[in-house]
Structures are given as structure tokens and as C-alpha cells.
mmCIF file of the N, C-alpha and C atoms, coordinates in Angstrom:
data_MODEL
# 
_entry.id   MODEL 
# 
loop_
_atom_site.group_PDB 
_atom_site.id 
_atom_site.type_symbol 
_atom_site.label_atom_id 
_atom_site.label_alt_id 
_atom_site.label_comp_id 
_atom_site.label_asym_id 
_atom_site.label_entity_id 
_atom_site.label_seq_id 
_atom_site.pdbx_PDB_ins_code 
_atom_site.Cartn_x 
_atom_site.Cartn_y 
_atom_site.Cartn_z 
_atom_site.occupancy 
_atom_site.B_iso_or_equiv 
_atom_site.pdbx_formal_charge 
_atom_site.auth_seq_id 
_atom_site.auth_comp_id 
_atom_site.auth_asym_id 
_atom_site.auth_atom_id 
_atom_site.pdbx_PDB_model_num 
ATOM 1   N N  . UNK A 1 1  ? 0.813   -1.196  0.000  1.00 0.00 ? 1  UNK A N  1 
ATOM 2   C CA . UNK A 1 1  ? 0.000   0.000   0.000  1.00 0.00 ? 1  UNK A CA 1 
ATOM 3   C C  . UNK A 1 1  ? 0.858   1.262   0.000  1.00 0.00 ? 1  UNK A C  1 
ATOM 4   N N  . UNK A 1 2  ? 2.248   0.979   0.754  1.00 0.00 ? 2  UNK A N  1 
ATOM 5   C CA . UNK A 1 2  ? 3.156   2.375   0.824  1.00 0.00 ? 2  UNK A CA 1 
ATOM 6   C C  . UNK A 1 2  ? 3.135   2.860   -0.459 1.00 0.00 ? 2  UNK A C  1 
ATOM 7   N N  . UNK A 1 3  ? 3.508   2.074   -1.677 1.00 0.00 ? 3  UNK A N  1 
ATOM 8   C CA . UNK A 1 3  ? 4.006   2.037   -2.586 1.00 0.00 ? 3  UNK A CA 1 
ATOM 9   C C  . UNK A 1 3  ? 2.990   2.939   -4.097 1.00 0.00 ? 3  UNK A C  1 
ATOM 10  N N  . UNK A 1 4  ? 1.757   2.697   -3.669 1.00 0.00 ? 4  UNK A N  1 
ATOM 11  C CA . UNK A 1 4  ? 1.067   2.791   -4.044 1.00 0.00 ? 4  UNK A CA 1 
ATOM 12  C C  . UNK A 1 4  ? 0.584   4.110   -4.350 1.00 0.00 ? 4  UNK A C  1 
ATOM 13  N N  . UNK A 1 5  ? 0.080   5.407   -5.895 1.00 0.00 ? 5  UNK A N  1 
ATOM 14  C CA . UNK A 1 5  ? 0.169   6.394   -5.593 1.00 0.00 ? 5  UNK A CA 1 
ATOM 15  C C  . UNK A 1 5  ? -1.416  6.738   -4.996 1.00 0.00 ? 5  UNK A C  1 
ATOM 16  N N  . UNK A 1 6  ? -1.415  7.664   -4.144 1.00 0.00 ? 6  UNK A N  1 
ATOM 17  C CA . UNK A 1 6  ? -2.284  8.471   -3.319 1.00 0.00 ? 6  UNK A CA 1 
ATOM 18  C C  . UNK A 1 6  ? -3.826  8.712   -4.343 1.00 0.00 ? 6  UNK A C  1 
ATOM 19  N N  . UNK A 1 7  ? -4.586  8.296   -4.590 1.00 0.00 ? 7  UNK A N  1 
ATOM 20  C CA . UNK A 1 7  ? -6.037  8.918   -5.567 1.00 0.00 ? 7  UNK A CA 1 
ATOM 21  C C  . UNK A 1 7  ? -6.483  9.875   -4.504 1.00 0.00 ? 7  UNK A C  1 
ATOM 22  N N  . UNK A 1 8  ? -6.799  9.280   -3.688 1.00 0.00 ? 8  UNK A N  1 
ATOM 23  C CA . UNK A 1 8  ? -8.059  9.885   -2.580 1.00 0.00 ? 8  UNK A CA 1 
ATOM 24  C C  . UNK A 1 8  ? -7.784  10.647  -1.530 1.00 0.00 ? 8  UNK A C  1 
ATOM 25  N N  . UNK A 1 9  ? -6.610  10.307  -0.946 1.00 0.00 ? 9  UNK A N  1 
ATOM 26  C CA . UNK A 1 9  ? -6.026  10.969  0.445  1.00 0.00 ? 9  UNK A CA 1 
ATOM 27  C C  . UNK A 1 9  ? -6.791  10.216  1.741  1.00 0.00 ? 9  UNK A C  1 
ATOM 28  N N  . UNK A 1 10 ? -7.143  9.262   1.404  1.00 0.00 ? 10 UNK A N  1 
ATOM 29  C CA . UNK A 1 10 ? -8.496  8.598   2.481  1.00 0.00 ? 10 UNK A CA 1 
ATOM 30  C C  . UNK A 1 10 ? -7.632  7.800   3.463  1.00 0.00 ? 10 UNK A C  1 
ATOM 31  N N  . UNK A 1 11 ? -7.439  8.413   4.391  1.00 0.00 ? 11 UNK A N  1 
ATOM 32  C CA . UNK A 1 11 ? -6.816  7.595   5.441  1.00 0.00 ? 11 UNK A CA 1 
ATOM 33  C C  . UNK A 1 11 ? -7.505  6.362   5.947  1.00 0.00 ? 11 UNK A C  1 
ATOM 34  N N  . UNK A 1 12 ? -6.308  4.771   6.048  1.00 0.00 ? 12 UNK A N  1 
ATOM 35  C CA . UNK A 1 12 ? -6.492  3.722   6.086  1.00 0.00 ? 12 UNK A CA 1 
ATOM 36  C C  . UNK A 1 12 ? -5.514  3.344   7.596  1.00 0.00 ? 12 UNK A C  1 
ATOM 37  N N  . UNK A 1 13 ? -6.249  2.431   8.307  1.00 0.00 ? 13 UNK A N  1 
ATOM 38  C CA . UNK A 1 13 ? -6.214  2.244   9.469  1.00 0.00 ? 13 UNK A CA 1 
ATOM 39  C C  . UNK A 1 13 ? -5.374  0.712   9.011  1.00 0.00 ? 13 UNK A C  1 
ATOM 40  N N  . UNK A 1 14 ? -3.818  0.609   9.282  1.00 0.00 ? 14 UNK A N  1 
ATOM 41  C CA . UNK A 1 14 ? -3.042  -1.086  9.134  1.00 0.00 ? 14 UNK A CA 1 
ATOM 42  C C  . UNK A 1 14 ? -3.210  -1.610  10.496 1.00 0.00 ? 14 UNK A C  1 
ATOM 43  N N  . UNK A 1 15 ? -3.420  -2.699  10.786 1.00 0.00 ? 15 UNK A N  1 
ATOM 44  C CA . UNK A 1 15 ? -3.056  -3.638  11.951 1.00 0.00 ? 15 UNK A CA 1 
ATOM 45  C C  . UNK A 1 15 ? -2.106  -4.508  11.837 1.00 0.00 ? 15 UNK A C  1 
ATOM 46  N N  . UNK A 1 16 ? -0.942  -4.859  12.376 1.00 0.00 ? 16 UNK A N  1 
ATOM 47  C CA . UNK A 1 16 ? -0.545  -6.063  11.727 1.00 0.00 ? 16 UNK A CA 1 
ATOM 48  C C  . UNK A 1 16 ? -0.694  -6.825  13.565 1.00 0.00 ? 16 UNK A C  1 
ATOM 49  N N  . UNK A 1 17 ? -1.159  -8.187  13.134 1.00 0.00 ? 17 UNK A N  1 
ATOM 50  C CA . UNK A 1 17 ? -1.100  -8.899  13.924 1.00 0.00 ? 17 UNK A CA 1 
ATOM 51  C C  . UNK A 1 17 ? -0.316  -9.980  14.007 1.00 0.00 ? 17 UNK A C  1 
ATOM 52  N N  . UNK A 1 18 ? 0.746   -10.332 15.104 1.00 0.00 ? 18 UNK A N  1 
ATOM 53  C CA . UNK A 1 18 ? 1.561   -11.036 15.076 1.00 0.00 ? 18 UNK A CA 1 
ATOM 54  C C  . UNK A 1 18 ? 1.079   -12.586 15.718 1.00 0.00 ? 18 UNK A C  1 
ATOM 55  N N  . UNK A 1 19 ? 1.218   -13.660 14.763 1.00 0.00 ? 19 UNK A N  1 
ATOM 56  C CA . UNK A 1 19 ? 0.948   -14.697 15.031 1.00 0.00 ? 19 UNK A CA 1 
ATOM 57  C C  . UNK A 1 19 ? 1.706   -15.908 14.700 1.00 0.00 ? 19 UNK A C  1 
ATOM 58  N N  . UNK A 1 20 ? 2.330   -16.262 15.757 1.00 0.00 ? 20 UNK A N  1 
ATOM 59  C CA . UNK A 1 20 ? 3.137   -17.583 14.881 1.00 0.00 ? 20 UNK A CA 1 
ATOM 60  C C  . UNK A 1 20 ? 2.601   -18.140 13.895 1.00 0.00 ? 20 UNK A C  1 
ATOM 61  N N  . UNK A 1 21 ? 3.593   -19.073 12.990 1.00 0.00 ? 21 UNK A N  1 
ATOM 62  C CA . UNK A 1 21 ? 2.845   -20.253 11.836 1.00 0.00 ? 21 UNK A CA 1 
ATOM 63  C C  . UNK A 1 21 ? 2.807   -21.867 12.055 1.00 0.00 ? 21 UNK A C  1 
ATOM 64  N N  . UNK A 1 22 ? 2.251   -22.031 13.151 1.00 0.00 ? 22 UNK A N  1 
ATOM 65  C CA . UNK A 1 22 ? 1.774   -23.233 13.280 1.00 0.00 ? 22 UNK A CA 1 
ATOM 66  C C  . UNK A 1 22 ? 0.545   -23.083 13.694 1.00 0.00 ? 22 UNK A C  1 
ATOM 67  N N  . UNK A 1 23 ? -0.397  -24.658 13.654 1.00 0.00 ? 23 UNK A N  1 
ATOM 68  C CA . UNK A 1 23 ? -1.996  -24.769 13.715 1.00 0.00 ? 23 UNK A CA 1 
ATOM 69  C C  . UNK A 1 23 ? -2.511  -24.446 14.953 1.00 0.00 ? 23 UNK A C  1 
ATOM 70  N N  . UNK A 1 24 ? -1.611  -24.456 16.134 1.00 0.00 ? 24 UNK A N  1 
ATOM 71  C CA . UNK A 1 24 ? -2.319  -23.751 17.605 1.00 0.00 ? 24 UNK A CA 1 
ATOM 72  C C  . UNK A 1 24 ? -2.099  -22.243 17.508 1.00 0.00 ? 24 UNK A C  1 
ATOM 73  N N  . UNK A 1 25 ? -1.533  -21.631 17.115 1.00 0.00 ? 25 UNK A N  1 
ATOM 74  C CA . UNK A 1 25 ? -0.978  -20.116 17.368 1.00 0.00 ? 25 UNK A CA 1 
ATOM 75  C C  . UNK A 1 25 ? -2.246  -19.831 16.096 1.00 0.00 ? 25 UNK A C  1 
ATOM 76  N N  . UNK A 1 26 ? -2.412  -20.330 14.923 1.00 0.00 ? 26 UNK A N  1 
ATOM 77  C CA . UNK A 1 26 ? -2.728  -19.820 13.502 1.00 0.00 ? 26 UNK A CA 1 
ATOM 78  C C  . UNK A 1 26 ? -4.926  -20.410 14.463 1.00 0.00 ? 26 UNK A C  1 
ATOM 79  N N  . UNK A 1 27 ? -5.289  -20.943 15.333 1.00 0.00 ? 27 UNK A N  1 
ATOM 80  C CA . UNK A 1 27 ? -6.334  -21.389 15.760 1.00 0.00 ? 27 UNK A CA 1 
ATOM 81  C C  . UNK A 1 27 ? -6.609  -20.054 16.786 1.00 0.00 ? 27 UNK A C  1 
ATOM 82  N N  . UNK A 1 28 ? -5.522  -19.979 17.942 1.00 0.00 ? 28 UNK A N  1 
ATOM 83  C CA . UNK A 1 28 ? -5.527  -18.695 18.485 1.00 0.00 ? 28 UNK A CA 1 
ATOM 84  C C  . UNK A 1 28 ? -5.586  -17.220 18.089 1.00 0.00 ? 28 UNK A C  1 
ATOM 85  N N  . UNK A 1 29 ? -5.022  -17.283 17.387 1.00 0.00 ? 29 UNK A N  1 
ATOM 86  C CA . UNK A 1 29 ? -4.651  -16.142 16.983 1.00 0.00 ? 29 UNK A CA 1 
ATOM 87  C C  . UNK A 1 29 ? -5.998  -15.481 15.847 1.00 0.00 ? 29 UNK A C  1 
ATOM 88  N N  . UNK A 1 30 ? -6.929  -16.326 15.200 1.00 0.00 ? 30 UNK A N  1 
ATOM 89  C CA . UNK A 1 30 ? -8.028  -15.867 14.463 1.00 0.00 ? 30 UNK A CA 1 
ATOM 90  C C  . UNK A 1 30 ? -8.708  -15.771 15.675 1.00 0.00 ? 30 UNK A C  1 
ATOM 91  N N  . UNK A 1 31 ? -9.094  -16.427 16.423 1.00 0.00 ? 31 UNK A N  1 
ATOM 92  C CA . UNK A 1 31 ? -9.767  -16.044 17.461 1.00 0.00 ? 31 UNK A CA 1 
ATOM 93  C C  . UNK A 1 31 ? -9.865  -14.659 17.754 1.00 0.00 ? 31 UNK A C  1 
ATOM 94  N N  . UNK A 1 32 ? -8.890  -14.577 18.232 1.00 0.00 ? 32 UNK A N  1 
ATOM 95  C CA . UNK A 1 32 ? -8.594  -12.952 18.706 1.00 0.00 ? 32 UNK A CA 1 
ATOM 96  C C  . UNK A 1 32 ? -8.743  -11.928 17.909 1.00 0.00 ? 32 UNK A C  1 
ATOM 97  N N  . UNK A 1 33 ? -8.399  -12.208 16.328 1.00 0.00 ? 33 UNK A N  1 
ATOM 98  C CA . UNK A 1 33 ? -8.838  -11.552 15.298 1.00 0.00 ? 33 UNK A CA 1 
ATOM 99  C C  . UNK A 1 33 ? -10.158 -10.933 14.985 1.00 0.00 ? 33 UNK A C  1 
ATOM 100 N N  . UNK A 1 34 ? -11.093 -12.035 15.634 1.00 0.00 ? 34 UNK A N  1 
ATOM 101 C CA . UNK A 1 34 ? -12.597 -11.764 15.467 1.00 0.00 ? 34 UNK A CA 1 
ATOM 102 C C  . UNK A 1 34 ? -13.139 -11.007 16.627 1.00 0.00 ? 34 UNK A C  1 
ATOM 103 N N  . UNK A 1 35 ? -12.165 -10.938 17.491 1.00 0.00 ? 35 UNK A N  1 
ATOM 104 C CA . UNK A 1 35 ? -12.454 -10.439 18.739 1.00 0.00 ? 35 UNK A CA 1 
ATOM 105 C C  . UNK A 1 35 ? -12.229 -9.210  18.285 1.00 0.00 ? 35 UNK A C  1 
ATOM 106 N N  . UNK A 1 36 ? -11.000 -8.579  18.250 1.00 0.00 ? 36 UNK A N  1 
ATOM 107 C CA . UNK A 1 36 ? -10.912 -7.224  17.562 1.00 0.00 ? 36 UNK A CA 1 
ATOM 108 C C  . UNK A 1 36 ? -11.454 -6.732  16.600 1.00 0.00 ? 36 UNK A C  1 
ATOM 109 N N  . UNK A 1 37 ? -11.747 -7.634  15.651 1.00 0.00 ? 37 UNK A N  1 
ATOM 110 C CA . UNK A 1 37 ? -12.694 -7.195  14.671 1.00 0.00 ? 37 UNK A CA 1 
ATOM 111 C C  . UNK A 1 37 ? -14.099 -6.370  15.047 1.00 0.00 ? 37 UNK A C  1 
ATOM 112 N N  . UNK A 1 38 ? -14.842 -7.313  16.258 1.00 0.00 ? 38 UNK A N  1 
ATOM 113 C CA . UNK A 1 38 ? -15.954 -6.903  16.353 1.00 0.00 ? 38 UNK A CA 1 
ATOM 114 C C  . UNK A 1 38 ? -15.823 -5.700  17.271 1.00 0.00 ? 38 UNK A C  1 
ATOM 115 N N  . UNK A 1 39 ? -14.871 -5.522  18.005 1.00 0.00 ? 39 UNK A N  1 
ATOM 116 C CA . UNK A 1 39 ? -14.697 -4.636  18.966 1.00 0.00 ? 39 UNK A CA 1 
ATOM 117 C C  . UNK A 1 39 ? -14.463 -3.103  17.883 1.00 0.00 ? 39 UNK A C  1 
ATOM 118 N N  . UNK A 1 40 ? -13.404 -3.423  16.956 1.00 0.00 ? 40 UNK A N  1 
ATOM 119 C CA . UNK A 1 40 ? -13.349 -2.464  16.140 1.00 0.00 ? 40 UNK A CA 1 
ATOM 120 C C  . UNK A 1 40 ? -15.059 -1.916  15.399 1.00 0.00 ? 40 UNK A C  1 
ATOM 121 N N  . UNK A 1 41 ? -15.825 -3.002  14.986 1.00 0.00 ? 41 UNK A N  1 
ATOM 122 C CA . UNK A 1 41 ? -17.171 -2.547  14.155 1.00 0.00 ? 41 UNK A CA 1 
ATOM 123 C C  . UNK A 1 41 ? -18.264 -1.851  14.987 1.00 0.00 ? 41 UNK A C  1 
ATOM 124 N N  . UNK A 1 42 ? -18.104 -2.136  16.427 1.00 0.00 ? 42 UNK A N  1 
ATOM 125 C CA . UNK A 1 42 ? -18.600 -1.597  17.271 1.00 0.00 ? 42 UNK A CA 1 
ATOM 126 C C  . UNK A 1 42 ? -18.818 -0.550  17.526 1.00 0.00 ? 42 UNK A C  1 
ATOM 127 N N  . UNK A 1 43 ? -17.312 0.489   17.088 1.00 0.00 ? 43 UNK A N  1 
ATOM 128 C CA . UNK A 1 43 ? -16.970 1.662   17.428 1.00 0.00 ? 43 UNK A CA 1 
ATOM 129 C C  . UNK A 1 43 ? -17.710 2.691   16.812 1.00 0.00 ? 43 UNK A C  1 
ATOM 130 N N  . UNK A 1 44 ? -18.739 3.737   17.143 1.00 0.00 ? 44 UNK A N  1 
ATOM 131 C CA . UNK A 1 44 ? -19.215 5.047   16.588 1.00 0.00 ? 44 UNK A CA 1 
ATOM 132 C C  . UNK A 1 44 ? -18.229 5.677   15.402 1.00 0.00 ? 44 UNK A C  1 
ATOM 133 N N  . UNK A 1 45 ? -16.708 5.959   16.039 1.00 0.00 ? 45 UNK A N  1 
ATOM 134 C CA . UNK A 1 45 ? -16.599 6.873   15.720 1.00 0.00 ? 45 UNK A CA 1 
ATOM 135 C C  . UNK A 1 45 ? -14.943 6.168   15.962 1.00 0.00 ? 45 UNK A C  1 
ATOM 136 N N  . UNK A 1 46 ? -14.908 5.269   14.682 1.00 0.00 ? 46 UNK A N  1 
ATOM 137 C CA . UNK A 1 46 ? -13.602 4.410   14.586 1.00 0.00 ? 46 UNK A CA 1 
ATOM 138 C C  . UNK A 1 46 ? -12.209 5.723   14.979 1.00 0.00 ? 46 UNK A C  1 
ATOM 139 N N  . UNK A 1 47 ? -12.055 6.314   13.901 1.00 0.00 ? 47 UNK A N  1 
ATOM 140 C CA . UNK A 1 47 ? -10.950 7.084   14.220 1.00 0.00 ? 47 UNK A CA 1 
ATOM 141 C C  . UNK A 1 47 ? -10.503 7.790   15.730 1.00 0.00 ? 47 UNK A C  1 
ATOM 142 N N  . UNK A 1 48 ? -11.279 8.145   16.238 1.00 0.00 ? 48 UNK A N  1 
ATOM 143 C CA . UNK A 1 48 ? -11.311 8.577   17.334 1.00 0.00 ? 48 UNK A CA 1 
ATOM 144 C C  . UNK A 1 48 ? -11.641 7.688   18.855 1.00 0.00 ? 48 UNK A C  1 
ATOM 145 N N  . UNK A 1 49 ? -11.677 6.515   18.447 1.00 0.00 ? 49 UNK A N  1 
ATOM 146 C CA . UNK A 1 49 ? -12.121 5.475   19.663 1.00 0.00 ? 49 UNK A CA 1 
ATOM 147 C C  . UNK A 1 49 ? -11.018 4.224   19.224 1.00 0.00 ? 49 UNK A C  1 
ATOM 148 N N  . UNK A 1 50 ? -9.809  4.277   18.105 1.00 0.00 ? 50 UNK A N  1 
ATOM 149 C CA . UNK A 1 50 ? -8.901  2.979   17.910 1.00 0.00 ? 50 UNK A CA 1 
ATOM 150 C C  . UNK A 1 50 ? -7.977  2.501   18.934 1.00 0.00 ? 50 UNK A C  1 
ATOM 151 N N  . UNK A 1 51 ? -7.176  3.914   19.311 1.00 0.00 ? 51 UNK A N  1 
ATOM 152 C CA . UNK A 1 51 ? -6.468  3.660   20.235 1.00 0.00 ? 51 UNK A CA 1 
ATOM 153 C C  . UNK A 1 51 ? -6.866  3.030   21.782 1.00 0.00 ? 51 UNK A C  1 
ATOM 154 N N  . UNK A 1 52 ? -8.034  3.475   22.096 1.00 0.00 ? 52 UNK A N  1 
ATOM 155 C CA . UNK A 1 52 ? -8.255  2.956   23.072 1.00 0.00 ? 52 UNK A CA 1 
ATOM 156 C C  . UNK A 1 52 ? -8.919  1.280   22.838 1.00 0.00 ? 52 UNK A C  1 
ATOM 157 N N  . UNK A 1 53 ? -9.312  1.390   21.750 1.00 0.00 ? 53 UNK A N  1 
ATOM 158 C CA . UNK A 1 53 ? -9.897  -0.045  21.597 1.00 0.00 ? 53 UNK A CA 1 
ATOM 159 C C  . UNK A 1 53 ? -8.873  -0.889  21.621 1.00 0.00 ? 53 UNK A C  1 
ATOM 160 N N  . UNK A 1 54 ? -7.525  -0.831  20.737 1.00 0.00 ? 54 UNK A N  1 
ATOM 161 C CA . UNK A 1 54 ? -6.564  -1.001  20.755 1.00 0.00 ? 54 UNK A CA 1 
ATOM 162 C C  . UNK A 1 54 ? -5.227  -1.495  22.372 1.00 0.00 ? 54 UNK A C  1 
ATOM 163 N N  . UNK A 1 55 ? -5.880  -0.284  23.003 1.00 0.00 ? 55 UNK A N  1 
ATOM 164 C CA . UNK A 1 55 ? -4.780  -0.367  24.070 1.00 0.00 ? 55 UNK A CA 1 
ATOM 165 C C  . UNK A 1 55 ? -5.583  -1.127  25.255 1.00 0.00 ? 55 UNK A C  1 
ATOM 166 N N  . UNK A 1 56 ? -7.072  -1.482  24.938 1.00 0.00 ? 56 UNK A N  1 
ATOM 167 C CA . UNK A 1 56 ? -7.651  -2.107  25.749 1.00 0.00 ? 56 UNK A CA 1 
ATOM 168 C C  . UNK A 1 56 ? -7.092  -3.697  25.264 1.00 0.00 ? 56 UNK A C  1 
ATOM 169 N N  . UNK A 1 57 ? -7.388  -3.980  24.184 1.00 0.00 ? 57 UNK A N  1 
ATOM 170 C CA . UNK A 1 57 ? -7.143  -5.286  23.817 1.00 0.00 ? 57 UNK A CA 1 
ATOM 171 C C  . UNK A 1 57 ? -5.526  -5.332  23.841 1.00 0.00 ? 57 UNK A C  1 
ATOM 172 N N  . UNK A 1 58 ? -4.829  -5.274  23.726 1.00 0.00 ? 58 UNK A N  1 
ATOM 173 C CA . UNK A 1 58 ? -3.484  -4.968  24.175 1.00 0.00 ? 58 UNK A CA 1 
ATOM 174 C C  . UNK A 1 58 ? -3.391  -5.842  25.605 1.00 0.00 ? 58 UNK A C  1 
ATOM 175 N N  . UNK A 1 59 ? -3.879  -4.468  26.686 1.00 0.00 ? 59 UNK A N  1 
ATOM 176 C CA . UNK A 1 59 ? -4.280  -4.866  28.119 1.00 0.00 ? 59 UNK A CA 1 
ATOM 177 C C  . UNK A 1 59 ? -4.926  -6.626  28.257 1.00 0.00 ? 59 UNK A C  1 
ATOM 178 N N  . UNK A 1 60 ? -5.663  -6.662  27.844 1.00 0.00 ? 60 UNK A N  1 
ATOM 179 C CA . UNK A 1 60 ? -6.396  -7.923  28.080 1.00 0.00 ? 60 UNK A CA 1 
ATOM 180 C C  . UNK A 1 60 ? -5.535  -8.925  27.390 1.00 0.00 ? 60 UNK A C  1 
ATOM 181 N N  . UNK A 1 61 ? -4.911  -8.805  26.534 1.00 0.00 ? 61 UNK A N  1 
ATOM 182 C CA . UNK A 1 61 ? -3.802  -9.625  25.572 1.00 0.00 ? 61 UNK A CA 1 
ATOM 183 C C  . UNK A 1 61 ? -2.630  -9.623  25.914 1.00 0.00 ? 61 UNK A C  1 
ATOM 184 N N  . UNK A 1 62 ? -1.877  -9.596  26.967 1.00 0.00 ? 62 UNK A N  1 
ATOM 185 C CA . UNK A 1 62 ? -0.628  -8.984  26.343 1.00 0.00 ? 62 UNK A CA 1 
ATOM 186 C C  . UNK A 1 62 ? 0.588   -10.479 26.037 1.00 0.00 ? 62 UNK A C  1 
ATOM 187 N N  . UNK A 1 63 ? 0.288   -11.532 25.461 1.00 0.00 ? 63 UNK A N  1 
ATOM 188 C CA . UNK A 1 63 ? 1.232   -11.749 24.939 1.00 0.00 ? 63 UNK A CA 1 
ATOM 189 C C  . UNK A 1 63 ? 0.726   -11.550 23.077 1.00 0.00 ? 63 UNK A C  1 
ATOM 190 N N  . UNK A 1 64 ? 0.150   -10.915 23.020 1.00 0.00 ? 64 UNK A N  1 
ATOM 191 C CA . UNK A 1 64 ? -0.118  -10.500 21.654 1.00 0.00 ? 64 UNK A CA 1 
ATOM 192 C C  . UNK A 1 64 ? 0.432   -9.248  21.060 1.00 0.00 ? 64 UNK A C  1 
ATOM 193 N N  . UNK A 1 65 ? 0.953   -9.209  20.058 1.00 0.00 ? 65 UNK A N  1 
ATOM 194 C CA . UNK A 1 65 ? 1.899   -7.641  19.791 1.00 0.00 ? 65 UNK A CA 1 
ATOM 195 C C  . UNK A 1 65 ? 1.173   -7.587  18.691 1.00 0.00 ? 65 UNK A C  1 
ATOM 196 N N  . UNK A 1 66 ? 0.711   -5.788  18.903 1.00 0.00 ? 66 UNK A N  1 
ATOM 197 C CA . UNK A 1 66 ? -0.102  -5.561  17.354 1.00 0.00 ? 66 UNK A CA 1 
ATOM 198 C C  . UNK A 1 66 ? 0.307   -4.342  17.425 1.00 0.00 ? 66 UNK A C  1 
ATOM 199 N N  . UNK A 1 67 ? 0.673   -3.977  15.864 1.00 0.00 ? 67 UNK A N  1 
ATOM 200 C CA . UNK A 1 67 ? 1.531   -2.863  15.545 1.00 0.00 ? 67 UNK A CA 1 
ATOM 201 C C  . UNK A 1 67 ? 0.196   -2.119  14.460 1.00 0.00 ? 67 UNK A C  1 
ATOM 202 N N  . UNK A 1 68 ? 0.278   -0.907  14.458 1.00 0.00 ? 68 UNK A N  1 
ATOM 203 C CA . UNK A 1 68 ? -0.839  0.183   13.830 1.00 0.00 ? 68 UNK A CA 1 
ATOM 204 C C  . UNK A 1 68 ? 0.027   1.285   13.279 1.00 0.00 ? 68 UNK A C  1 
ATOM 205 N N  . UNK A 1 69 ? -0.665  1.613   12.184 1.00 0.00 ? 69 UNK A N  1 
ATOM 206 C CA . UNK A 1 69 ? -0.287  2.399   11.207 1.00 0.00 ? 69 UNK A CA 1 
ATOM 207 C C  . UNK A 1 69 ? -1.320  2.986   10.266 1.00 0.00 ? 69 UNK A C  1 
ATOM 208 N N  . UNK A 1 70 ? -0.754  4.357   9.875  1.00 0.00 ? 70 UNK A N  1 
ATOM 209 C CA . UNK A 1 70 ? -2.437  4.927   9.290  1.00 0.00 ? 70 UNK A CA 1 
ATOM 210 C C  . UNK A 1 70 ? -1.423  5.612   8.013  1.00 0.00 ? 70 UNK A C  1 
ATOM 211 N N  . UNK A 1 71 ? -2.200  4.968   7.105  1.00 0.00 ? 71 UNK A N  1 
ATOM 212 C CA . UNK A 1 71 ? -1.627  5.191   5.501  1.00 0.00 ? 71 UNK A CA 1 
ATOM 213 C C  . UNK A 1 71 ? -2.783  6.090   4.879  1.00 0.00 ? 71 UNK A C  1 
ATOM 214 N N  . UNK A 1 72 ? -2.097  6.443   3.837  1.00 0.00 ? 72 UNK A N  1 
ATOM 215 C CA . UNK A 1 72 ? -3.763  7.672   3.190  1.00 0.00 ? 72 UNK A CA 1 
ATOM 216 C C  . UNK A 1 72 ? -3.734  6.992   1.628  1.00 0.00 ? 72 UNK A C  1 
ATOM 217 N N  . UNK A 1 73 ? -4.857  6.671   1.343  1.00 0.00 ? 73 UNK A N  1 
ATOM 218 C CA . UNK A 1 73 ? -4.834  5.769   0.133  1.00 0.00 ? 73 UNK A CA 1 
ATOM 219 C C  . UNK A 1 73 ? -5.167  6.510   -1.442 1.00 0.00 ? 73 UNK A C  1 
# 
């Protein structure tokens, strides 16, 4: 997406979620995916409520490392 030139200027919200590659970590780890997911769809007012959604699930997670980044597309 870095790479990519700018049309819109529409800022895009990256997650990367770190998950080992084997079948217990790759079983866990969607789990949690859907967890954030819904926690994220939840939100009114995404831009302004990520970080905390974020630093909550963090909190409740923490052997999970998730890295965020906001690209403009």
C-alpha cells in the first residue's frame, strides 16, 4: 500500500497482527482476530475510539503484539 500512488487521500487504518505459523498459534490467533474485529465494528466513531480499543485489547492480551499504522490511500 506504501508504494502505491495516493487517488483519494483517504486515510487507512493497518493492523498487523503477530501470530506464529503453526496450527495452535494460527487457531488462536483468528480467534482474537474476530475479537478485535468486532470490537473495532462496534466503534461510533472508529478514528477517534482505535487507540483505546486497541490499548484495551493490548491490556487484556498482552502476549499479543499488534503494531498500527495509518496510511492515506
Amino acid at each position: 500500500m506504501q508504494t502505491r500512488e495516493s487517488t483519494t487521500g483517504e486515510s487507512v487504518h493497518v493492523i498487523n497482527f503477530d501470530i506464529q505459523d503453526n496450527h495452535e498459534e494460527a487457531t488462536i490467533g483468528a480467534l482474537h482476530v474476530v475479537e478485535l474485529c468486532k470490537k473495532l465494528e462496534d466503534c461510533d466513531d472508529l478514528d477517534n475510539e482505535l487507540d483505546e480499543v486497541l490499548s484495551e485489547f493490548e491490556a487484556n492480551n498482552p502476549e499479543r503484539n499488534l503494531l498500527h499504522t495509518i496510511c492515506f490511500y
